[in-house]
VMD Tcl script that builds the backbone (N, CA, C; Angstrom):
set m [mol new atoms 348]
animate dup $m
set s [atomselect $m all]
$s set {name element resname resid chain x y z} {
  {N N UNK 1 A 86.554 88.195 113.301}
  {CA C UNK 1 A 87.315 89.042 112.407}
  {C C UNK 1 A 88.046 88.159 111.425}
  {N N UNK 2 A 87.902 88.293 110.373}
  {CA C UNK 2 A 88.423 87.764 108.777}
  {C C UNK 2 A 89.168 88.787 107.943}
  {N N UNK 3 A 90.236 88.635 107.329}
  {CA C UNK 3 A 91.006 89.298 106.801}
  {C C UNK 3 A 90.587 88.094 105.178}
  {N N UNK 4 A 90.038 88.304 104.126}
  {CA C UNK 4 A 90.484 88.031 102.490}
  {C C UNK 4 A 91.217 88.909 101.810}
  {N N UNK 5 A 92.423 88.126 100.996}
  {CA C UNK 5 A 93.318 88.355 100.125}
  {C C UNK 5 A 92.267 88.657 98.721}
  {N N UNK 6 A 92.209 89.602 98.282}
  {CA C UNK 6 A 91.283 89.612 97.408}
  {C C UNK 6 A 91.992 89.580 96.169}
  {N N UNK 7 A 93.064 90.764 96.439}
  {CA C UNK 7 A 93.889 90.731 95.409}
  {C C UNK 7 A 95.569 90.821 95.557}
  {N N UNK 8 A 96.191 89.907 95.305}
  {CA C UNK 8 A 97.911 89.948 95.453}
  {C C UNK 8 A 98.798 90.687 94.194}
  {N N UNK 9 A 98.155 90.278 93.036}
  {CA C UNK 9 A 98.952 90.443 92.115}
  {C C UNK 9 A 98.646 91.574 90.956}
  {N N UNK 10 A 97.515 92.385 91.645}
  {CA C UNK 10 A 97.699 94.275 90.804}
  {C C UNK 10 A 98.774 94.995 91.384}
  {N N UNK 11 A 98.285 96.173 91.218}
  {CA C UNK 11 A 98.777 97.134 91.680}
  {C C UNK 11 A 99.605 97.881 93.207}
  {N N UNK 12 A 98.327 96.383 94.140}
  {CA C UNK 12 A 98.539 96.540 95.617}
  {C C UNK 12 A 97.993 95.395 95.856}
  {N N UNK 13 A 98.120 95.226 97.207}
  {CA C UNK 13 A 97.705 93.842 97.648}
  {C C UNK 13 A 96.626 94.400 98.556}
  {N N UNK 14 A 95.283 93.966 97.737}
  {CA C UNK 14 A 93.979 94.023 98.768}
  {C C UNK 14 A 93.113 93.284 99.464}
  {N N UNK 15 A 93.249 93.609 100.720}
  {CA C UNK 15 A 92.031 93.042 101.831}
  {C C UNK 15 A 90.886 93.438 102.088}
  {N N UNK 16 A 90.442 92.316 102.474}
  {CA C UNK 16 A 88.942 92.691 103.351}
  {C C UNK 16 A 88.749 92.362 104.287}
  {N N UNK 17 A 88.794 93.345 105.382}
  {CA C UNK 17 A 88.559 92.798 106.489}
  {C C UNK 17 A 87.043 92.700 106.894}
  {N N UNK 18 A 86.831 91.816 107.820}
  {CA C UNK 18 A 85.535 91.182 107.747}
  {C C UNK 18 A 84.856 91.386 109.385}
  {N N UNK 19 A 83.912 91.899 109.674}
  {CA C UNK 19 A 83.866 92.047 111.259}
  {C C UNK 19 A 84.012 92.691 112.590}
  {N N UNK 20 A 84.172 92.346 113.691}
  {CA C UNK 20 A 84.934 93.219 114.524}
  {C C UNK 20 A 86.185 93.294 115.029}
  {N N UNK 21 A 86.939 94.050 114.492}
  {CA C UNK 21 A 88.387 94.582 115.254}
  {C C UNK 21 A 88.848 94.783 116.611}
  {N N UNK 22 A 88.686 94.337 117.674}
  {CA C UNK 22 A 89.021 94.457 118.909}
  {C C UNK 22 A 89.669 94.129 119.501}
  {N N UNK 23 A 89.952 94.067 120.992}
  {CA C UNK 23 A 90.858 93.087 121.741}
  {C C UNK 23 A 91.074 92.011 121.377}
  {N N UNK 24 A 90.142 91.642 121.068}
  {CA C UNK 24 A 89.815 90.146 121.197}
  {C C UNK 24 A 90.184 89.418 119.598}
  {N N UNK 25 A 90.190 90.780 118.532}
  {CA C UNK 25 A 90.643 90.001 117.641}
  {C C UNK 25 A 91.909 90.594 116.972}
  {N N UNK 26 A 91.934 91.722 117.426}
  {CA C UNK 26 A 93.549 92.803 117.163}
  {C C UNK 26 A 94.829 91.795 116.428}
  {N N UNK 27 A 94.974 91.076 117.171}
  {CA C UNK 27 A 96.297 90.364 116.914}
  {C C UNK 27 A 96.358 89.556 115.966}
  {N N UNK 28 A 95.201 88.696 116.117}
  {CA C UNK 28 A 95.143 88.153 114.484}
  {C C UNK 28 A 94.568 88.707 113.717}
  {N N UNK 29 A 94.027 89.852 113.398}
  {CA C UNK 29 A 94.280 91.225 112.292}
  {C C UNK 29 A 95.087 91.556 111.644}
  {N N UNK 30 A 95.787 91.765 112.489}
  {CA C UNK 30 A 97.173 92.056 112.770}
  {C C UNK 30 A 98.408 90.998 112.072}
  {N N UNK 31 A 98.068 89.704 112.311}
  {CA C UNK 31 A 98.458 88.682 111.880}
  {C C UNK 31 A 98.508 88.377 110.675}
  {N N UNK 32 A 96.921 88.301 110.330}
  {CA C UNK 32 A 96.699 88.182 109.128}
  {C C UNK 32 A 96.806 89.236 107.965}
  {N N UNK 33 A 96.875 90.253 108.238}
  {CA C UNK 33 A 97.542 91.298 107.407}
  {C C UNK 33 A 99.229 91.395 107.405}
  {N N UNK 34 A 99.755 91.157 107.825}
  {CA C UNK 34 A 101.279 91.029 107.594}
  {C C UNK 34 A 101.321 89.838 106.721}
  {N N UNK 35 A 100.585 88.769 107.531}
  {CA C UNK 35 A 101.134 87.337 106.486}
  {C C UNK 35 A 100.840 87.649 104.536}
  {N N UNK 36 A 99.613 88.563 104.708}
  {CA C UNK 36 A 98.905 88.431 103.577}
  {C C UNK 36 A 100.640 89.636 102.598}
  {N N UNK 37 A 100.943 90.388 103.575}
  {CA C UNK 37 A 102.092 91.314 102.619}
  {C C UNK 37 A 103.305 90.720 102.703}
  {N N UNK 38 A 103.481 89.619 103.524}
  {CA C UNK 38 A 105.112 89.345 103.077}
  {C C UNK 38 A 106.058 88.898 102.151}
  {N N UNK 39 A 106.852 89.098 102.153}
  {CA C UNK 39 A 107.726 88.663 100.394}
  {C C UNK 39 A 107.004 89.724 100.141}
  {N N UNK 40 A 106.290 91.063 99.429}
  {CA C UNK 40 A 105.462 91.517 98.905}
  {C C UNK 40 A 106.256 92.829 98.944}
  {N N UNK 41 A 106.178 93.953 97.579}
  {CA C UNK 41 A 106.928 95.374 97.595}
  {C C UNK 41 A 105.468 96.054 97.262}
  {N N UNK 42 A 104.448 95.833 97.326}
  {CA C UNK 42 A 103.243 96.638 96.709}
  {C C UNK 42 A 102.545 97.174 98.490}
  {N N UNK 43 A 101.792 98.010 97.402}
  {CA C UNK 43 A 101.166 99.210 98.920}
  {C C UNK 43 A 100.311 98.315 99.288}
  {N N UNK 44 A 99.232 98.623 100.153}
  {CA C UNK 44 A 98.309 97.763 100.638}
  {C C UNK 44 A 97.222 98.518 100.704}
  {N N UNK 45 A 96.058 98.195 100.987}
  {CA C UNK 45 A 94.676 98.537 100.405}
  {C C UNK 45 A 93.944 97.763 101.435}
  {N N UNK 46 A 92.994 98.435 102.250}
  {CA C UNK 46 A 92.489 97.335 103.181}
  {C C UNK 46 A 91.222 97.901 103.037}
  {N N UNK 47 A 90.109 97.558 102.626}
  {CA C UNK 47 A 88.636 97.300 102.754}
  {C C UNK 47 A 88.089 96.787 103.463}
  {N N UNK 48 A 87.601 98.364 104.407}
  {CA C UNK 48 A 86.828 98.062 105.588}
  {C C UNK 48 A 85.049 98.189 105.371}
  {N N UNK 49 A 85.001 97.394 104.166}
  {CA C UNK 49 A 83.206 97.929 104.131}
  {C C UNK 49 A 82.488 96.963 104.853}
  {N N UNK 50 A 83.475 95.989 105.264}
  {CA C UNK 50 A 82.647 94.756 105.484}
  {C C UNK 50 A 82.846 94.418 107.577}
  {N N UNK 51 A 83.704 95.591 108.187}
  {CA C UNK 51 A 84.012 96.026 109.442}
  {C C UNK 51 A 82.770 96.457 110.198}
  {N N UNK 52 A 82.912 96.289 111.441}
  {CA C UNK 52 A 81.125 96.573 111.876}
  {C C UNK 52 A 81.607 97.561 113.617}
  {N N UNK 53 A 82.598 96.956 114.073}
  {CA C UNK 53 A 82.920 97.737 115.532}
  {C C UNK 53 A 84.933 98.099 114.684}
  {N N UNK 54 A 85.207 99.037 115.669}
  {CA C UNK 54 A 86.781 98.910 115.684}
  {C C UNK 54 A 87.200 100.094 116.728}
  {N N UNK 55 A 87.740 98.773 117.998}
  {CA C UNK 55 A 88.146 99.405 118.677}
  {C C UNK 55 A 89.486 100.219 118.796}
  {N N UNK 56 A 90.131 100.920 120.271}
  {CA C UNK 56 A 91.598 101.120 120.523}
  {C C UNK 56 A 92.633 100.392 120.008}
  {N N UNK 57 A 92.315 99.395 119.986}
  {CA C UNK 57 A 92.991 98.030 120.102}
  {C C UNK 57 A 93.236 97.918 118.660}
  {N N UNK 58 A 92.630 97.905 117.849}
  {CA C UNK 58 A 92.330 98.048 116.197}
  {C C UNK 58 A 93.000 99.082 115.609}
  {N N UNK 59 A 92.674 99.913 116.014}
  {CA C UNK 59 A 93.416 101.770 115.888}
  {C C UNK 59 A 94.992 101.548 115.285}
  {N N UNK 60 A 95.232 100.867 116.984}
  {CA C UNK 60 A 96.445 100.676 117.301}
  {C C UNK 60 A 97.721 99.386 116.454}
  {N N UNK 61 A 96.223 98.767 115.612}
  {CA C UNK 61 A 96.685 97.876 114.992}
  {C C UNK 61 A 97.251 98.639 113.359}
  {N N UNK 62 A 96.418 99.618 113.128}
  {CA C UNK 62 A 96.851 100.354 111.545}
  {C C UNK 62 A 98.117 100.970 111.825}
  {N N UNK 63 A 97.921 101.764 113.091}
  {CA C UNK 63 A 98.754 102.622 112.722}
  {C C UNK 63 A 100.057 101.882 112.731}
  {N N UNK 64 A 100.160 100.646 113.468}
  {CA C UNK 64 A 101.547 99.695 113.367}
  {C C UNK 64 A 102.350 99.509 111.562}
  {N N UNK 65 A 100.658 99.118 111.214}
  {CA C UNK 65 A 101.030 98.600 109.774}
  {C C UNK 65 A 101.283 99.444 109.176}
  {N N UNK 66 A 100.669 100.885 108.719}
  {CA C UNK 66 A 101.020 101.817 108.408}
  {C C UNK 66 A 102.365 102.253 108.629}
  {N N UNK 67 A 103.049 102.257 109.900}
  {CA C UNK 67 A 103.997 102.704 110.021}
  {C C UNK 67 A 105.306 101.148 109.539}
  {N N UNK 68 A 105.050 100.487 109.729}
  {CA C UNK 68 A 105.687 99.755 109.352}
  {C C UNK 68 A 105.818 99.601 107.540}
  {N N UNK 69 A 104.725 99.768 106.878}
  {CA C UNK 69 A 104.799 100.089 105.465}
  {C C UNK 69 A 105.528 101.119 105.414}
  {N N UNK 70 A 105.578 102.620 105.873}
  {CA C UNK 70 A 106.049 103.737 105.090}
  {C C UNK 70 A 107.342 103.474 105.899}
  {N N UNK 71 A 107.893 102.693 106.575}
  {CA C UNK 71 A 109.698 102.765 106.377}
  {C C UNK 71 A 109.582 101.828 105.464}
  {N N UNK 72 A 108.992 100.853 104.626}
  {CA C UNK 72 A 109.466 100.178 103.381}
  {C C UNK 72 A 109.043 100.755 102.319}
  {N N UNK 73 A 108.688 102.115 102.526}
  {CA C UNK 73 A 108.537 102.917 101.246}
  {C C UNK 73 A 107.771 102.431 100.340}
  {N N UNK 74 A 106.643 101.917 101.238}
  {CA C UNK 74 A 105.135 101.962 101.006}
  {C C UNK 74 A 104.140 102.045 101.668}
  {N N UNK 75 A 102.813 102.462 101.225}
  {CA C UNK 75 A 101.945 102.843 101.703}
  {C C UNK 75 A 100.825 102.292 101.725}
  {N N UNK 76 A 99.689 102.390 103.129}
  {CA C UNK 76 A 98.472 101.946 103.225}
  {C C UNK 76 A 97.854 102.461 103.221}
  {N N UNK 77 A 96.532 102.339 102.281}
  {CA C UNK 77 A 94.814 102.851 101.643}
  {C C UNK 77 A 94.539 102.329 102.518}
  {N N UNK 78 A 93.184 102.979 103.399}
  {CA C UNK 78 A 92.102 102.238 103.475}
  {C C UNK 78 A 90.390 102.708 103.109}
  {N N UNK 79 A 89.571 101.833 102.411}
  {CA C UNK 79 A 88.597 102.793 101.971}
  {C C UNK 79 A 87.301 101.702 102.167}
  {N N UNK 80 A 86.320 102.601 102.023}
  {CA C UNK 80 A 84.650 102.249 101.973}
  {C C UNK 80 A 84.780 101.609 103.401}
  {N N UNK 81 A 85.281 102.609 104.437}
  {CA C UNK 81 A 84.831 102.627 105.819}
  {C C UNK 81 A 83.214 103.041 105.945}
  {N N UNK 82 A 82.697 102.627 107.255}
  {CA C UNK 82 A 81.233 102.905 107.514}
  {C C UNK 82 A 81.661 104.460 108.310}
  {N N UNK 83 A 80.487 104.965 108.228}
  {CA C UNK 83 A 80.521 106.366 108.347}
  {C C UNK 83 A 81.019 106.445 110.042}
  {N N UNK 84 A 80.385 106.100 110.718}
  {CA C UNK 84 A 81.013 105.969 112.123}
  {C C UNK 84 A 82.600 105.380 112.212}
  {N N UNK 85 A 82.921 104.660 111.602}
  {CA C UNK 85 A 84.378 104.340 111.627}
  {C C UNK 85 A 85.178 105.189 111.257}
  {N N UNK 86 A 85.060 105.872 109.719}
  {CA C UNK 86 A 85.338 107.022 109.244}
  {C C UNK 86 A 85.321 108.360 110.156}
  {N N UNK 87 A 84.472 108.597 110.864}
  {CA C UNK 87 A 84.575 109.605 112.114}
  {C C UNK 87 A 85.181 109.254 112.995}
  {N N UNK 88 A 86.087 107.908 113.475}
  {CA C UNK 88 A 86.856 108.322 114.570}
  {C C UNK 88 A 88.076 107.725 113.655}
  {N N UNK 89 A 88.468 107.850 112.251}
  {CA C UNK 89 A 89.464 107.861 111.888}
  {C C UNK 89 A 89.796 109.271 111.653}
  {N N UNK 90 A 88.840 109.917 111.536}
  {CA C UNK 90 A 89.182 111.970 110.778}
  {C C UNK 90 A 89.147 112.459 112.659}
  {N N UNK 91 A 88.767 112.275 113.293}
  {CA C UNK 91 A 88.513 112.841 115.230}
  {C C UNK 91 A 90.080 112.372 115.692}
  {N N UNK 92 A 90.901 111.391 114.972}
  {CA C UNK 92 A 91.632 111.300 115.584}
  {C C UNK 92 A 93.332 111.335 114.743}
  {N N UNK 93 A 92.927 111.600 113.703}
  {CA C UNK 93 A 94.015 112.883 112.461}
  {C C UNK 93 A 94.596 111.486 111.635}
  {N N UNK 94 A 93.841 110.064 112.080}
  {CA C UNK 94 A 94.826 109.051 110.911}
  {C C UNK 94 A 94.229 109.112 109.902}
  {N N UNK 95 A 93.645 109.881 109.473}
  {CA C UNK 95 A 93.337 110.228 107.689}
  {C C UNK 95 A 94.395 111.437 107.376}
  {N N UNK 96 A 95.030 111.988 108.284}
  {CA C UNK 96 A 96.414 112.822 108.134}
  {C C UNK 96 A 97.371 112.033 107.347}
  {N N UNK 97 A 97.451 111.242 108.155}
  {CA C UNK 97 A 98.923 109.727 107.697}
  {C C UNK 97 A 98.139 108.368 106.939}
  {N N UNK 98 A 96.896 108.447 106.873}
  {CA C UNK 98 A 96.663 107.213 106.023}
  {C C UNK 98 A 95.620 107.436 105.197}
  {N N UNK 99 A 95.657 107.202 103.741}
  {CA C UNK 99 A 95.084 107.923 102.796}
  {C C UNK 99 A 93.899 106.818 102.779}
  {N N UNK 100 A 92.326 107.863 103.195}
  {CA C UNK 100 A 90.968 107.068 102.853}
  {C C UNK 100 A 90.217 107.325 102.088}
  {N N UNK 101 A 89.983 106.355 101.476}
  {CA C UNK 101 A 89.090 106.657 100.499}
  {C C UNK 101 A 87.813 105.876 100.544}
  {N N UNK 102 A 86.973 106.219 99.267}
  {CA C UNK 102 A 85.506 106.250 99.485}
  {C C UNK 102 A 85.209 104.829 99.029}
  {N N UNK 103 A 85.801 104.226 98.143}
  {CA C UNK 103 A 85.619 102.615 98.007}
  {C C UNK 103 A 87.139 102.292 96.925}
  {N N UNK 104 A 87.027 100.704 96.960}
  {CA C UNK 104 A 88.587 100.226 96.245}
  {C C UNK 104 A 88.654 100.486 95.212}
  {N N UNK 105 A 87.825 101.227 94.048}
  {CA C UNK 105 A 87.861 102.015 92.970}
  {C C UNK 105 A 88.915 102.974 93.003}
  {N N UNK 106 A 88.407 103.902 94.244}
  {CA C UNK 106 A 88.963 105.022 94.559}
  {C C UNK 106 A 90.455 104.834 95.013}
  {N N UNK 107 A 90.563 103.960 95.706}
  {CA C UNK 107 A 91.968 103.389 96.278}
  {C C UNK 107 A 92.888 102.697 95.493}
  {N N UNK 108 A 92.621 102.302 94.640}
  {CA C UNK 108 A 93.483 101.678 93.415}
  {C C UNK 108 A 93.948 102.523 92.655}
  {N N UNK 109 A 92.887 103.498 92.335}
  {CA C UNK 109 A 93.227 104.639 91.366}
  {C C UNK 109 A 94.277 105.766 92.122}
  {N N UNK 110 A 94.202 106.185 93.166}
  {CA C UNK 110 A 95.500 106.596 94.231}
  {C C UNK 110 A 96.876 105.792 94.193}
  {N N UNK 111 A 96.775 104.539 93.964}
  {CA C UNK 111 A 97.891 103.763 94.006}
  {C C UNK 111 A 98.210 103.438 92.951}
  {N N UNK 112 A 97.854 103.378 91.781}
  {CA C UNK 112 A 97.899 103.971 90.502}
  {C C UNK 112 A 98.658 104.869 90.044}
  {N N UNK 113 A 98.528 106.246 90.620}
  {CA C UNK 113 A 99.211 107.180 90.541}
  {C C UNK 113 A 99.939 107.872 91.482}
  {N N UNK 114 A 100.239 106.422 92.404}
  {CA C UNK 114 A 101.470 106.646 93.127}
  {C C UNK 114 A 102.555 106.240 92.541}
  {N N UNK 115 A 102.397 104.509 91.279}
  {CA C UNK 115 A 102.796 104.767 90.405}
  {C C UNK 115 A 103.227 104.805 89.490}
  {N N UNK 116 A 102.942 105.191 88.917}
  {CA C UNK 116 A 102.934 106.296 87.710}
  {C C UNK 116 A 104.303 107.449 87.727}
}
mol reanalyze $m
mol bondsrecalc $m
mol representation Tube
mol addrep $m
């Protein structure tokens, strides 16, 4: 599992995560997505096109960040999930609380006119 900084200095700060999300790599996910936002007031954007498994463990890793963004009164995209990933993000309501979209086109342009 690989996390790239793709972009720091638009709109949001975007990743790519790279691989499989699991036990085994949760924490430095996890890791590496905080390091990549700190010092940082922009939403975050994480691009999962390049994600292949994602377990409990993984799940458990967004919804941290997520929740940890929206008490700093910002928010996490994540988009151009694989269709199976995308189904146990909508089976399990975190497309309720975390806005997905269809690729980082789509997700920029949301954060865009967040704002705006």
């Amino acid at each position: 599992m690989t996390i790239d900084v793709v972009e720091s200095n638009g709109p949001a700060i975007l990743l790519r995560a790279k691989g499989r999300i699991n036990v085994l790599t949760a924490d430095s996910f996890e890791a590496d997505v905080r390091d990549a936002c700190a010092g940082n007031r922009r939403d975050v954007i994480i691009d999962g096109s390049a994600v292949t498994y994602l377990s409990s463990a993984g799940l458990r890793v967004f919804i941290r960040i997520w929740r940890d963004l929206n008490a700093d009164n910002r928010n996490l995209h994540v988009c151009a999930l694989k269709p199976y990933i995308l189904e146990v993000f909508r089976t399990i309501g975190f497309d309720k609380l975390i806005p997905i979209h269809a690729d980082v086109t789509a997700a920029l342009d949301a954060v865009q006119g967040r704002r705006s």
